[in-house]
N, C-alpha and C positions, 0 to 999 in steps of 0.2 A: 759408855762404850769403850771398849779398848781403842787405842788410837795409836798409830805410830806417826812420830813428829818427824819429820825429814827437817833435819837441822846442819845449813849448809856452813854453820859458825860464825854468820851477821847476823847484826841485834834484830832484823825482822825475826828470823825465822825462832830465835831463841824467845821472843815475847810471845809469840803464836802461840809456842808448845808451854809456856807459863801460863798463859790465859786456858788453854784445854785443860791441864791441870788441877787452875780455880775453877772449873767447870766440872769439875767431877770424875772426867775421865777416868781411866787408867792409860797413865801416856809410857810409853818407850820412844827414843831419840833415837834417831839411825844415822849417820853422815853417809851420805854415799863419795866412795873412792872411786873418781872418773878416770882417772890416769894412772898409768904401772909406774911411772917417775916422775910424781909429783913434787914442785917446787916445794923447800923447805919455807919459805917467807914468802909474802904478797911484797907487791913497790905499789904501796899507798893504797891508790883504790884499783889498782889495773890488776887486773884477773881473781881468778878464786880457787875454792878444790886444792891449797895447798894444805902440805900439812900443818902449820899454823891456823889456818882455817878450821882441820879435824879437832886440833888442842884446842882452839876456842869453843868449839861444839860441845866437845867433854865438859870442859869447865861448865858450862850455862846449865849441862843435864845433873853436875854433881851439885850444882848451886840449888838446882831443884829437886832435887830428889829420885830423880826419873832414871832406871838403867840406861844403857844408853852401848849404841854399838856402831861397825862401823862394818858398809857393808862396800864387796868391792863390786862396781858394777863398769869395769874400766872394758872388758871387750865388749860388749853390751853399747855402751857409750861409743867406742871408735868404730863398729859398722853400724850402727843407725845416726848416728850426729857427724863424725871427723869426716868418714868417707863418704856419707850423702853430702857433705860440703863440698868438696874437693870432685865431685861427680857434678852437681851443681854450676862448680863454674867452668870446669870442662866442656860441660854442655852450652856455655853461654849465658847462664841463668845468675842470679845475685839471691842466694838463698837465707833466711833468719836461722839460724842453728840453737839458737834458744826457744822458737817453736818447736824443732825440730828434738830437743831435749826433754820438753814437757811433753810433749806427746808419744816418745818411743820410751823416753828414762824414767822421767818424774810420777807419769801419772799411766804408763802401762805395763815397764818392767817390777817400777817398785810396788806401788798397787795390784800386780798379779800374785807378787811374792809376799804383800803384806795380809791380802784376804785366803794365800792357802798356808799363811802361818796364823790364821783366827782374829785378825786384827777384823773390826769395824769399819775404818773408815782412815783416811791419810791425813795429817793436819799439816800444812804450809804458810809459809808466811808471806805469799802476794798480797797484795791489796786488790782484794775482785769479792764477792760477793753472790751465795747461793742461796735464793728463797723458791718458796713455793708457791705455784700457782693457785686457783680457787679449787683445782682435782687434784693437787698433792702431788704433781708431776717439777722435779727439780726444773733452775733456771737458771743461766752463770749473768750475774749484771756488776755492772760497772762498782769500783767502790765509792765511797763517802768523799772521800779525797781526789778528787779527779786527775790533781797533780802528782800523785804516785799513785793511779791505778793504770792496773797491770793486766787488765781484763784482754786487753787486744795478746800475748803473748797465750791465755788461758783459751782461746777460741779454738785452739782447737779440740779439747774436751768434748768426749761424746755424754750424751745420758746417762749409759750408764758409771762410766767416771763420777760426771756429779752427784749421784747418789752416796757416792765415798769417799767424799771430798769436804775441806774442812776450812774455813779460809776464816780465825780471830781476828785478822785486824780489818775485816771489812767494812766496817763500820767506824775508824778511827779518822778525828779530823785531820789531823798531821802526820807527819814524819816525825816532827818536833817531841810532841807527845809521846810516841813508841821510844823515842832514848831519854826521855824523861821518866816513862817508867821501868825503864830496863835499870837507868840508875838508881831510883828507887828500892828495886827488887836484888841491889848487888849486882848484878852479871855483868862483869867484866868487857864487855862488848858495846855497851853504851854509847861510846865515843868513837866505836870505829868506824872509819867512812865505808861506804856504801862500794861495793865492786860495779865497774867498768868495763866497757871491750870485751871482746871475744871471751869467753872463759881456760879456751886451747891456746890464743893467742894471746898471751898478755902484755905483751909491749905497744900491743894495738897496730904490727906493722904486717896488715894482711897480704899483702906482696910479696912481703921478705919471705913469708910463712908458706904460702902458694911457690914460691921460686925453690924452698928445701921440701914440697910433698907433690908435684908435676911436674912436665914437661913444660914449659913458656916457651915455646919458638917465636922467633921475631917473624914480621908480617907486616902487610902495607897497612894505612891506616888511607883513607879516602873518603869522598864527599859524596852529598846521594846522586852524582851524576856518573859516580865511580872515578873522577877524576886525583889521583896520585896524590897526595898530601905529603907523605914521609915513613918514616918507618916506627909500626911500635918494638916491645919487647916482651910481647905474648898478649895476644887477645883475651885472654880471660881474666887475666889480671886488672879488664877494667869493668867498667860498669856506669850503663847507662845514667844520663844526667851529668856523668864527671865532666870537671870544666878543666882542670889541673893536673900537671905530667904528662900532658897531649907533646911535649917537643916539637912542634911540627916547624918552628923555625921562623915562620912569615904569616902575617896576619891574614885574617878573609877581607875578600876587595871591601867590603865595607866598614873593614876597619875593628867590627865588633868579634867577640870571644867564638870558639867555637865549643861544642859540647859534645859527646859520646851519644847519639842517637839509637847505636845497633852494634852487637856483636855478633860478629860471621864465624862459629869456631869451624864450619866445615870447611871455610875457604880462608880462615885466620886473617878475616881483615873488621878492623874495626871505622867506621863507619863514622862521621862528624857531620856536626852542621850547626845550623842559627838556633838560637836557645828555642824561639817560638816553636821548632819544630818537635820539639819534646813534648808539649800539650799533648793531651790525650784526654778522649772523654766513653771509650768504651773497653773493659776487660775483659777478658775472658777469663774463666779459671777451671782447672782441676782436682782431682782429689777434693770437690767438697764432701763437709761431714757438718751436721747440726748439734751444737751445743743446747740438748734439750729435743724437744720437742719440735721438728719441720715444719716450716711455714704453713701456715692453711692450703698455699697452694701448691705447695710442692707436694703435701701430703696426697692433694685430690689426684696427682698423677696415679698414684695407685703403684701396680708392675709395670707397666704398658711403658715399651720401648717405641725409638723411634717416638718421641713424644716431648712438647717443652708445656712447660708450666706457665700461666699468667703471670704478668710482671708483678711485682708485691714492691711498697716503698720501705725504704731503709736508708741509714747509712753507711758508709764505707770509710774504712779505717784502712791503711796502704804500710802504717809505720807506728813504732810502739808509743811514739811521743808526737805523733802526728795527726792533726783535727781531722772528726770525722766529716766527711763530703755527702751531702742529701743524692739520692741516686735512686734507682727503680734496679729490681733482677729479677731473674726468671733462672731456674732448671731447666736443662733438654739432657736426654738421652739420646742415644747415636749409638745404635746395635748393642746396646745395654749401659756403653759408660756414659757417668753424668758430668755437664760441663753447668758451671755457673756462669752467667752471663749479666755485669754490669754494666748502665750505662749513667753518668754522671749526667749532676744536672749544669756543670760548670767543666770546664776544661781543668783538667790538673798535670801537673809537671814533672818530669822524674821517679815515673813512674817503668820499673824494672820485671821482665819475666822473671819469674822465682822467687820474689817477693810474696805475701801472706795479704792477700784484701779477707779482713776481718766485716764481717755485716751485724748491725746496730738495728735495733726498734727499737727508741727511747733508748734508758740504759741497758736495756735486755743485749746481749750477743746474743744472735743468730746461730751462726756458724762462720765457718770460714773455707776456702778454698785458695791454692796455689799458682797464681799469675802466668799462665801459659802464653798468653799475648795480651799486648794495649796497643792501642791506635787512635786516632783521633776518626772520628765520623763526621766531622764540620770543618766549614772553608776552614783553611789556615789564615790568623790574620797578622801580619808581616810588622814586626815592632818598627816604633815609629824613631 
């Protein structure tokens, strides 16, 4: 097949597009250019997309043989990833911008521009894995390595994506191993650590970053009886579950921590209370999309609005490096749009709107949709 390797200049993606190669391919390397003033050097493992980054990329395509280009996809990138961020916590929400890259940048902008320039199919270097059903119908599953798979970020991939979708190191035991044989094969890349943090923000100081791209007006911060606590220094700037940089000054009568429960941006107040009360054991979500083939029962809804689907069991996935929770969901429609509706079989904690619940059967990914609310549906039980 012809194949274009997206090579972001770490030894993943550079052994990926080596193994398409031994594979037969015909490969071309592409780096894509996220940003118009990209840092010239990384600091260690924090951020990516500098131009260091593109010179590593070249090097590993010239080490292999492979043309190799660089494309710029920087306005592309700032209105579907910077400013769905920054919309995001405006709105209240705590949003992944690395789902939000695979799914507008990685695998719909580049993928639309690589299948109308004749390409085959896209090759990446996640750890996730595409096989086939007993009908020949694609399936995104978890990789070999559980401790670098990357599956829950890949959920959002529709079918037709994974038909054009290429993922060599899914079957590899280690991390270990892929820079043992990047050193092997010469590229230069071998030893370099793994990127970190935000990819826009790379000192990791998303405050700082939020305080130079919005408005943060100061605002009260209050308990869920509404009672006055203190003042923050912009509501959006937090997020649910945070226990630290609350300033409130004086302790709760009981003495223990308090945590970020809710964020008000319409009345810019952020909202505390007892860790217990973070529990949650039902989500709602939006914008779902199935990676593959829809559930048997979501399938059976047909068109028919105004309509919810039988619960189907699954697991739920909330965080990229976070275990997945046994849980039951169902589909409804509501004058045509579809809401996913999880309910866990355990209370979970820190659980954020605009966060990504990822859904599991076995290693299969489901799909995934966009945390529009959580809440708890059972007593609260008050730590002891």
């Amino acid at each position: 097949m012809r194949v274009l390797a997206a090579m972001s200049g770490g030894v993943d993606s550079a052994v990926a597009a080596a193994r398409a190669v031994d594979a037969g391919h015909d490969v071309t390397g592409v780096h894509l250019a996220l940003s118009r003033t990209p840092g010239t050097l990384r600091t260690g493992a924090r951020g990516c997309c500098t131009i260091e980054d593109s010179r590593d990329a070249w090097r590993a395509a010239e080490k292999l043989g492979i043309p190799y280009y660089v494309w710029d996809f920087s306005e592309r990138f700032q209105a579907d990833v910077v400013d769905d961020f920054v919309a995001e916590y405006a709105a209240g929400r705590t949003p992944n911008p690395c789902m939000r890259c695979n799914e507008k940048i990685k695998f719909a902008a580049l993928l639309e521009k690589a299948l109308a320039l004749g390409f085959d199919a896209v090759c990446t270097g996640h750890y996730a894995k595409v096989v086939e059903d007993a009908d020949g119908h694609k399936e995104l599953h978890r990789a070999a390595d559980w401790a670098k798979d990357q599956s829950y970020v890949l959920g959002v991939l529709t079918a037709e994506q994974l038909e054009h979708a290429i993922f060599p190191l899914a079957e590899t035991p280690s991390k270990a191993q892929v820079r043992a044989e990047a050193e092997q094969r010469g590229l230069s890349v071998a030893k370099k650590p793994d990127s970190h943090d935000i990819c826009f923000i790379p000192d990791g100081n998303t405050r700082g970053w939020l305080e130079d791209h919005m408005d943060l007006d100061s605002g009260r911060i209050v308990d869920t009886e509404g009672n006055d606590l203190g003042e923050h220094r912009g509501a959006q700037a937090y997020t649910v579950g945070q226990r630290r940089g609350l300033h409130i000054g004086r302790p709760a009568p009981d003495g223990k921590p308090r945590f970020v429960l809710e964020i008000r941006p319409k009345t810019n107040e952020v909202v505390v209370g007892p860790e217990q009360l973070l529990a949650i054991d039902v989500m709602e979500g939006i914008r779902p999309s199935w990676a593959g083939l829809a559930p048997r029962e979501v399938a059976a809804l047909g068109d028919a609005t105004d309509a919810r689907s039988e619960e189907f069991p699954v697991t739920v996935q909330v965080r990229a490096h976070g275990d997945p929770a046994p849980a039951t969901a169902s589909l409804s429609r509501e004058a045509g749009e579809p809401r996913l509706h999880v309910r866990l079989a355990e209370s979970q904690r820190g659980v954020a709107p605009g966060q990504t619940m990822v859904l599991y059967q076995g290693t299969r990914v489901l799909g995934q949709a966009t945390i529009d609310s959580a809440h708890a549906d059972r007593p609260v039980v008050a730590a002891s």
